[in-house]
Backbone as JSON Lines, residues from 0, in Angstrom:
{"i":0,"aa":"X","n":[0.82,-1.19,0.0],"ca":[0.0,0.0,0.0],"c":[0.87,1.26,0.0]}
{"i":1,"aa":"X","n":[1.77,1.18,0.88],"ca":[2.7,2.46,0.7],"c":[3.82,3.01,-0.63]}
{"i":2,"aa":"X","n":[3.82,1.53,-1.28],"ca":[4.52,1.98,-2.69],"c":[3.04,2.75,-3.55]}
{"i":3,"aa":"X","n":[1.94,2.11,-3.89],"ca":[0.71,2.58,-4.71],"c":[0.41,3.85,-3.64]}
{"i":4,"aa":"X","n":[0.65,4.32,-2.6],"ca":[0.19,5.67,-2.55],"c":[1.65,6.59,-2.34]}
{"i":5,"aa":"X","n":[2.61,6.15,-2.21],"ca":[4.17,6.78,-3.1],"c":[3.89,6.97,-4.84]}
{"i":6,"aa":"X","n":[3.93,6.43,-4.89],"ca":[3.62,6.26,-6.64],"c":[2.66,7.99,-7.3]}
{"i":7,"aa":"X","n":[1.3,7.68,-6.68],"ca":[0.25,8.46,-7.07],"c":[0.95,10.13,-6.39]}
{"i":8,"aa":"X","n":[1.48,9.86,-5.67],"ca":[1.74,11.23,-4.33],"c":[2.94,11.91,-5.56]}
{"i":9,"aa":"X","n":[3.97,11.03,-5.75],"ca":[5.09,11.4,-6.89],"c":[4.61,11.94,-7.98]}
{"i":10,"aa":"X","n":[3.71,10.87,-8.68],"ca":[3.2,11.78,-10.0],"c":[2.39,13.27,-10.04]}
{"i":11,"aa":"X","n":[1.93,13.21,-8.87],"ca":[0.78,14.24,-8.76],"c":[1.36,15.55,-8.6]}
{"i":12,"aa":"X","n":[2.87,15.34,-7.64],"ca":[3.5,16.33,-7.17],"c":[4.62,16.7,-8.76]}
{"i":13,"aa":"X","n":[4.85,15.86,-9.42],"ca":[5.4,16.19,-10.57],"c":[4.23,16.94,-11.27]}
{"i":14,"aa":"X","n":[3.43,16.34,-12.28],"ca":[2.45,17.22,-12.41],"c":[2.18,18.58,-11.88]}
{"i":15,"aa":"X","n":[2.04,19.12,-11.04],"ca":[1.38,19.97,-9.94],"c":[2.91,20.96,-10.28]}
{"i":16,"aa":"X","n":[3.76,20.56,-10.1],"ca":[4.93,21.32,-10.37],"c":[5.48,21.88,-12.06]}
{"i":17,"aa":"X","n":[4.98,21.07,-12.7],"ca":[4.61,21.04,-14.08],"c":[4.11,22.41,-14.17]}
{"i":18,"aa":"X","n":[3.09,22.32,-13.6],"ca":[1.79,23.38,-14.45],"c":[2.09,24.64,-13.32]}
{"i":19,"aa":"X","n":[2.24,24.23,-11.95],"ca":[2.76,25.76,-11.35],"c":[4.33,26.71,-12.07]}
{"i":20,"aa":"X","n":[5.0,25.59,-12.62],"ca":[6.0,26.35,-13.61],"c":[5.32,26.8,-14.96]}
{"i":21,"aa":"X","n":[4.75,26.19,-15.34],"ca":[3.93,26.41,-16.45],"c":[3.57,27.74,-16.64]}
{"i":22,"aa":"X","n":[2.99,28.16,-15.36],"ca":[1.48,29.06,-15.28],"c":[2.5,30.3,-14.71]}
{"i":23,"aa":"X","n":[3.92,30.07,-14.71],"ca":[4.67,31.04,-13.88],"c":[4.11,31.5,-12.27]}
{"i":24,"aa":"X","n":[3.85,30.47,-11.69],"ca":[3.77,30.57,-9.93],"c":[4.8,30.2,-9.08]}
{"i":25,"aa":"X","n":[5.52,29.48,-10.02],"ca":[7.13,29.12,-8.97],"c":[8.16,29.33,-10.0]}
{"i":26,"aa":"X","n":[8.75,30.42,-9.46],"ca":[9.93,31.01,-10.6],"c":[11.0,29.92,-10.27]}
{"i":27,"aa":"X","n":[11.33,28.93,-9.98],"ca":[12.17,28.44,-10.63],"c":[12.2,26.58,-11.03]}
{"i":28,"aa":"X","n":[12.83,26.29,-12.15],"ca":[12.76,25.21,-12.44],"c":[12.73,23.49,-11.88]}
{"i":29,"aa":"X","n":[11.85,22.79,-11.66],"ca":[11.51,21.32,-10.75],"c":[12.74,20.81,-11.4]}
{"i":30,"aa":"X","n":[13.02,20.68,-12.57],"ca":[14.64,19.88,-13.29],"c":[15.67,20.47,-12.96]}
{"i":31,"aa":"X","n":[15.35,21.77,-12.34],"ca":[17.02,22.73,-13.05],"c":[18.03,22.26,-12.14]}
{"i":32,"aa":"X","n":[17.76,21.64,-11.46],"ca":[19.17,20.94,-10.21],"c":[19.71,20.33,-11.21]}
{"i":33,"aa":"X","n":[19.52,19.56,-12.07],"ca":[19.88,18.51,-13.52],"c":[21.91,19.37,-13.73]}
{"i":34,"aa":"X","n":[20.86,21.18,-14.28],"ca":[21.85,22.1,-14.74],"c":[23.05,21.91,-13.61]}
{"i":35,"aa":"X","n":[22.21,22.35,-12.37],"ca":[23.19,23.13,-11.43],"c":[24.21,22.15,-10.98]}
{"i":36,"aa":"X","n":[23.73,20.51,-10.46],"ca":[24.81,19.7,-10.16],"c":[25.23,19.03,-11.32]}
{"i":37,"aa":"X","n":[25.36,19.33,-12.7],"ca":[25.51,18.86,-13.59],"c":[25.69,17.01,-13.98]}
{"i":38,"aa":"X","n":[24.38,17.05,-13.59],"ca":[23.78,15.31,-14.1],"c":[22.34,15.44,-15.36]}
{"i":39,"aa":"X","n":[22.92,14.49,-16.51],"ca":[22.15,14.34,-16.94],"c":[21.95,15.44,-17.92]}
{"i":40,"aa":"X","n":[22.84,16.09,-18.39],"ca":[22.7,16.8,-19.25],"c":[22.55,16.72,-20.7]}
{"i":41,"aa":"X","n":[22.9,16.0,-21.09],"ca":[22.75,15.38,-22.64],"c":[21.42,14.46,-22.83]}
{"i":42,"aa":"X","n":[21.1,14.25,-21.49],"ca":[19.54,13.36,-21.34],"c":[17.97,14.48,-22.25]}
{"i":43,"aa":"X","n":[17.64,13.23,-22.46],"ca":[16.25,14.13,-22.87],"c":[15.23,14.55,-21.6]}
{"i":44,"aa":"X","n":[14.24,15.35,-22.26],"ca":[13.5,15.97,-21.14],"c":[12.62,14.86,-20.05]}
{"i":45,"aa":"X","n":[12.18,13.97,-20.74],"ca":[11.34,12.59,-20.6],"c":[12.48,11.97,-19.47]}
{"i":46,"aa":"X","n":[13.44,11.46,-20.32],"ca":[14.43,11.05,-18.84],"c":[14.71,11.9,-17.86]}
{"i":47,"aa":"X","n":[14.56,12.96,-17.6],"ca":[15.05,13.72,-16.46],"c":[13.59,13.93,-15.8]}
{"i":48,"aa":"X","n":[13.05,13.64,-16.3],"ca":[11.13,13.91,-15.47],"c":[10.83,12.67,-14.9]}
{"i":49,"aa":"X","n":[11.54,11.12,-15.5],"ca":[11.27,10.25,-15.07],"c":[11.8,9.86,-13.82]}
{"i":50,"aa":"X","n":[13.95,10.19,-14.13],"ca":[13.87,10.1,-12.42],"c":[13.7,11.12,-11.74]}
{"i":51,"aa":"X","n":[12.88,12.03,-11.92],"ca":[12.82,13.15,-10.65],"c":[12.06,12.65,-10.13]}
{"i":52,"aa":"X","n":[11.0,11.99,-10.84],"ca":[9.46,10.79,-10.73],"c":[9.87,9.96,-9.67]}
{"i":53,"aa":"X","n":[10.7,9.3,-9.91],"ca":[11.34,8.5,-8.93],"c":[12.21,8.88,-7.82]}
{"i":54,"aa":"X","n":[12.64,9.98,-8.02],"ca":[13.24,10.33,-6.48],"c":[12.04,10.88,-5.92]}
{"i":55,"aa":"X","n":[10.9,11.57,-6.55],"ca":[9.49,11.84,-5.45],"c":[9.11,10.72,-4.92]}
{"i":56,"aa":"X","n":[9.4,9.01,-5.85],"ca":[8.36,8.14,-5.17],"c":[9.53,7.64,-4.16]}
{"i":57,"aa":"X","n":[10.79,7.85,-4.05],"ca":[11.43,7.29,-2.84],"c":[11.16,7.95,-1.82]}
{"i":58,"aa":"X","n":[11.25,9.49,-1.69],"ca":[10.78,9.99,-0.52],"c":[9.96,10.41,-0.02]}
{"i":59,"aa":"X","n":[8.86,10.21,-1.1],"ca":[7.63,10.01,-0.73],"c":[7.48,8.27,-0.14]}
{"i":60,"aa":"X","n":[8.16,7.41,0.04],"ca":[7.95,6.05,0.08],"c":[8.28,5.9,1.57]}
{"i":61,"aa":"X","n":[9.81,6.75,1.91],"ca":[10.77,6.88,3.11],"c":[9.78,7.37,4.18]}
{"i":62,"aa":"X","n":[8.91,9.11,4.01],"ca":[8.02,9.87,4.45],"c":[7.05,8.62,4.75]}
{"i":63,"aa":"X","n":[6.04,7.97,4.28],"ca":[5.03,7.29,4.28],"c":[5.28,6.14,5.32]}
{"i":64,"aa":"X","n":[6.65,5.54,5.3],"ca":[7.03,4.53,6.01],"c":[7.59,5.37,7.57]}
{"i":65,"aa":"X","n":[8.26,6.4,7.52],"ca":[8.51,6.5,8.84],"c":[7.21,7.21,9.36]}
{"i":66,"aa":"X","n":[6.54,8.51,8.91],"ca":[5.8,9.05,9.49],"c":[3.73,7.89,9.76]}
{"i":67,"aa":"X","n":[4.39,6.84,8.99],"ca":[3.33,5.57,9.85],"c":[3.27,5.79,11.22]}
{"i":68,"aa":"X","n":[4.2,5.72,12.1],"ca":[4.15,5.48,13.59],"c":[4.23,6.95,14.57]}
{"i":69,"aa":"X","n":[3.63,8.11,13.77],"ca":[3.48,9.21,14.48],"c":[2.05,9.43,14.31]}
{"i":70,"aa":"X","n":[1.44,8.53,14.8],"ca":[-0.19,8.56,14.24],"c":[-1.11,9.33,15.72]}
{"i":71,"aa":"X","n":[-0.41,9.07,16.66],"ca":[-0.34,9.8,17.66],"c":[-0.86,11.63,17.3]}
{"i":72,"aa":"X","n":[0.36,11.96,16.49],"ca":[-0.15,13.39,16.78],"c":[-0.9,13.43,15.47]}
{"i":73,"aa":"X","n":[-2.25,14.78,15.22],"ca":[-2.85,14.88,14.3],"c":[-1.96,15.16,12.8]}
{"i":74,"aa":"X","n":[-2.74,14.23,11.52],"ca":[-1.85,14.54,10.56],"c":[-1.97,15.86,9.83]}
{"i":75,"aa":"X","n":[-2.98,16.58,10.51],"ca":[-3.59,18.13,10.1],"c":[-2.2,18.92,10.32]}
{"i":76,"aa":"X","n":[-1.5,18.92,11.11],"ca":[-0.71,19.57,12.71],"c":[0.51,19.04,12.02]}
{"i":77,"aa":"X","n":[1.17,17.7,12.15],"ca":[1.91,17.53,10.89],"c":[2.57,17.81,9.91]}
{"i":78,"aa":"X","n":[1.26,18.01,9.32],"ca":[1.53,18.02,7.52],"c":[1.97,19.59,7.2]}
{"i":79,"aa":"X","n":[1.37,20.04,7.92],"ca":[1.25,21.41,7.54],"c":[2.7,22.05,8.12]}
{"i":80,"aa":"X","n":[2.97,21.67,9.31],"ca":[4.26,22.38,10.11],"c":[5.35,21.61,9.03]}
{"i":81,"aa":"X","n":[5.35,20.26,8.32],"ca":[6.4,19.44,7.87],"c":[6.27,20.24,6.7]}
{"i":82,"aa":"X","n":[5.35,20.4,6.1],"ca":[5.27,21.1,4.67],"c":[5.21,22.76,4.42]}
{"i":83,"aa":"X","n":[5.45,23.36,5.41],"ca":[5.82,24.95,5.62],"c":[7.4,24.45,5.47]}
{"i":84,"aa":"X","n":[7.61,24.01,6.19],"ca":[9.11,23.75,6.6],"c":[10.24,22.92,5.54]}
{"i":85,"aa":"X","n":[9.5,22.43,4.71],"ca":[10.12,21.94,3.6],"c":[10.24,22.74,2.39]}
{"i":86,"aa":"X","n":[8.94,23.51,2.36],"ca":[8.5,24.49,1.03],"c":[9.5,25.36,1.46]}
{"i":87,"aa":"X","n":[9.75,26.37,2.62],"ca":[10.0,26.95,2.61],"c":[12.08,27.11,2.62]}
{"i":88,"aa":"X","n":[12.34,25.68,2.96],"ca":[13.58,25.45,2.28],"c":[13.95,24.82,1.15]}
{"i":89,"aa":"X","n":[13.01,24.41,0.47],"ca":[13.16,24.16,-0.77],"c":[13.2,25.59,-1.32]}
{"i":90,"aa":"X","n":[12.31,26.06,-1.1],"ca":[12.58,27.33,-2.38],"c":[13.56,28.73,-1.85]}
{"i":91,"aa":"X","n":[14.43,28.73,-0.51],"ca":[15.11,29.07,-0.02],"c":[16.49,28.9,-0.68]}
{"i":92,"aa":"X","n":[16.44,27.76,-1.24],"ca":[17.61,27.22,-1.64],"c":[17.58,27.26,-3.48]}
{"i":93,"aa":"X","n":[16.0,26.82,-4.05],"ca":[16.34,26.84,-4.91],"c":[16.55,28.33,-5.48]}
{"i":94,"aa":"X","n":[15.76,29.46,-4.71],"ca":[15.9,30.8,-5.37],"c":[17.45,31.5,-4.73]}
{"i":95,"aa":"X","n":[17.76,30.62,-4.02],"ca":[19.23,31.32,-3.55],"c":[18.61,32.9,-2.58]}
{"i":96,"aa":"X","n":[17.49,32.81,-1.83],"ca":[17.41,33.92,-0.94],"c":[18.22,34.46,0.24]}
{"i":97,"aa":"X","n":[18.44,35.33,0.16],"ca":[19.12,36.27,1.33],"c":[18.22,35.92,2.7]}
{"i":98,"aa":"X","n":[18.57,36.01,3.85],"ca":[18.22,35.43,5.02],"c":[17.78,37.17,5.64]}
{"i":99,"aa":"X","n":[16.51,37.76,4.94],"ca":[16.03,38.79,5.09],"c":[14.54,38.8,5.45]}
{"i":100,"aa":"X","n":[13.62,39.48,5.92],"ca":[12.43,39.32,6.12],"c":[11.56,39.32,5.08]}
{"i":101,"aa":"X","n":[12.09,40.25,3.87],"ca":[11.42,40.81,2.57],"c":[11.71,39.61,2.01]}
{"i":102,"aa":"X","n":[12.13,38.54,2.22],"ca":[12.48,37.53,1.03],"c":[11.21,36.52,1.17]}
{"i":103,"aa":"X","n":[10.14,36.71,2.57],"ca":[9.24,35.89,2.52],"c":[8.21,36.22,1.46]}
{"i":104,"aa":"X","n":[8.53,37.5,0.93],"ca":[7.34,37.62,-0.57],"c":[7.71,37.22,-1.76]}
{"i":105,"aa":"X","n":[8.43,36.34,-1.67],"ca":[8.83,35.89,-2.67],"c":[8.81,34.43,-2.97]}
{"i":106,"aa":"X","n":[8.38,33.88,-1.44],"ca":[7.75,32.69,-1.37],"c":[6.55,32.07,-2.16]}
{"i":107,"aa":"X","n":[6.15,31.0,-2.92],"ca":[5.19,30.43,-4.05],"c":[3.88,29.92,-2.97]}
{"i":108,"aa":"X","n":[2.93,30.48,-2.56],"ca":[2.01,29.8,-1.56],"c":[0.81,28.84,-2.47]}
{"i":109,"aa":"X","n":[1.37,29.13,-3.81],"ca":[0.38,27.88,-4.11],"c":[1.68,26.68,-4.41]}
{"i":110,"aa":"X","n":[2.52,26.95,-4.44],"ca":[3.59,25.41,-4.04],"c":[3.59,25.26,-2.72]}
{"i":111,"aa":"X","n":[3.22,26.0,-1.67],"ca":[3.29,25.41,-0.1],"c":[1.61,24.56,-0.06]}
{"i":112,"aa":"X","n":[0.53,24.91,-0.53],"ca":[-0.71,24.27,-0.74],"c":[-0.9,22.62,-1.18]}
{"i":113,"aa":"X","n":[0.42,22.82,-2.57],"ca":[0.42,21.83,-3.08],"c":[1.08,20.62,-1.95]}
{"i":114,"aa":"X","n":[1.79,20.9,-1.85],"ca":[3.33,20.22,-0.79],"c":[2.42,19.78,0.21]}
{"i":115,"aa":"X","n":[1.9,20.21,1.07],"ca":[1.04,20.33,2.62],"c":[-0.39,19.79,2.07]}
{"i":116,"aa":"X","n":[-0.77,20.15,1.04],"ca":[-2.25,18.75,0.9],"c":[-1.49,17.46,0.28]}
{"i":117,"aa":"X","n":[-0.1,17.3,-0.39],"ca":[0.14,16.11,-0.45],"c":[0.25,15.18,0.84]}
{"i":118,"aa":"X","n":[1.52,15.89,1.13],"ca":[1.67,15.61,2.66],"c":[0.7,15.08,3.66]}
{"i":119,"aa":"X","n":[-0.18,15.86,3.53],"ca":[-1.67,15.59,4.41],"c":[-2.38,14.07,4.16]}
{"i":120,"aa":"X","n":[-1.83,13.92,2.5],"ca":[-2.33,12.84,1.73],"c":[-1.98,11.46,2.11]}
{"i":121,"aa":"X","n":[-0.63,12.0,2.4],"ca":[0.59,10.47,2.44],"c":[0.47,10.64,4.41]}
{"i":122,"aa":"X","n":[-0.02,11.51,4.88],"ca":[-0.17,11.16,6.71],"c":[-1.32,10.53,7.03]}
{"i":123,"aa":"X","n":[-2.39,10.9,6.23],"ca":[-3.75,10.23,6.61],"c":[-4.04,8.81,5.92]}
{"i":124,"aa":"X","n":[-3.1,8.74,4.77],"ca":[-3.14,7.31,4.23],"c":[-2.45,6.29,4.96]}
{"i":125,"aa":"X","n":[-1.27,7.03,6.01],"ca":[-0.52,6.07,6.75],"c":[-0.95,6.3,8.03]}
{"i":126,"aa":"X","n":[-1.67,6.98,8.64],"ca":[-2.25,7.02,9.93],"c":[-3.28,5.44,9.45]}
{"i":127,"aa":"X","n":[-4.48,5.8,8.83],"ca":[-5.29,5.17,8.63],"c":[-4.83,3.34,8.47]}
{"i":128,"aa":"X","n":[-3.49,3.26,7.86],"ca":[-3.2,1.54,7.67],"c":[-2.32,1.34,8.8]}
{"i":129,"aa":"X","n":[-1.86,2.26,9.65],"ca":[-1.2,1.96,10.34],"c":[-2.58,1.25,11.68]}
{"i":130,"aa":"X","n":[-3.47,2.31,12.02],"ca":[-4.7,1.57,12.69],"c":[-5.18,0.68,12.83]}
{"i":131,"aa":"X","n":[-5.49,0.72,11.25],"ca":[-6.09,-1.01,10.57],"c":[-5.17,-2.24,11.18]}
{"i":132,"aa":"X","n":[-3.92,-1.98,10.7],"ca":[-3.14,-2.76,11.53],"c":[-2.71,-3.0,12.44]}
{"i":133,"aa":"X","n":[-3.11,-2.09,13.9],"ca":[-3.34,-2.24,14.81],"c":[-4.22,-2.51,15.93]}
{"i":134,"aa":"X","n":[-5.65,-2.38,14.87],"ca":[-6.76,-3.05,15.06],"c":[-6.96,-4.54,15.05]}
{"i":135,"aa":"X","n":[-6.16,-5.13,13.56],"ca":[-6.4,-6.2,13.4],"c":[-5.37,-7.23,14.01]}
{"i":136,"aa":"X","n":[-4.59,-6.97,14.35],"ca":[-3.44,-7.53,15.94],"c":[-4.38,-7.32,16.82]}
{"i":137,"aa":"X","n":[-5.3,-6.76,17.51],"ca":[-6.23,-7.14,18.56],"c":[-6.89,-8.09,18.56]}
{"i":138,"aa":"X","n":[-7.79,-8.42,16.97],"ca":[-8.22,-8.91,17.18],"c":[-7.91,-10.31,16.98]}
């Protein structure tokens, strides 16, 4: 279950990143690490989308498997503090920002939306089997 909802969580977040570059809402590129650590450059566009595909479904796979056993705290509470906190160093890093107050407008809040309802996606899918399976050891 946790690879088929890694899987769907990866594509969706590729996609979703797709079209927020697309639509110019996140100024900078989901591939362009490709450029910057120079891998994969002679690759076509298709191969470099495929493993980015796949590094979403590993850590989306890693995420799903450890955050199973924090079912304890709400995945509302979570998702949202894990996915502020990721968005906001992801794009810290990828826009190269100055460690200034004015640099928070420059933050993408429909990529923190995206990130934090995935997130939300892959906590309540693993709260929920983690239960089941702790239900069904009772019984």
């Amino acid at each position: 279950m946790a690879s088929i909802t890694s899987l769907v969580s990866a594509l969706f977040l590729a996609f979703c990143l797709k079209g927020l570059q697309y639509f110019h809402l996140i100024k900078w590129n989901p591939i362009g690490f490709y450029k910057k650590w120079e891998l994969f450059e002679g690759s076509s566009k298709l191969f470099q989308w495929s493993f980015f595909i796949l590094v979403l479904f590993i850590i989306g796979f890693l995420l799903f498997i450890t955050l199973r056993y924090v079912y304890i705290i709400p995945a509302i509470l979570s998702s949202f503090l894990l996915g502020l906190f990721l968005t906001i160093t992801l794009e810290w890093i990828a826009l190269d920002l100055p460690l200034q107050l004015s640099s928070f407008k420059k933050l993408s809040i429909p990529f923190m939306v995206v990130v934090i309802c995935l997130l939300r996606f892959l906590l309540e899918t693993a709260n929920f089997h983690q239960r089941e399976h702790t239900a069904q050891k009772g019984n």
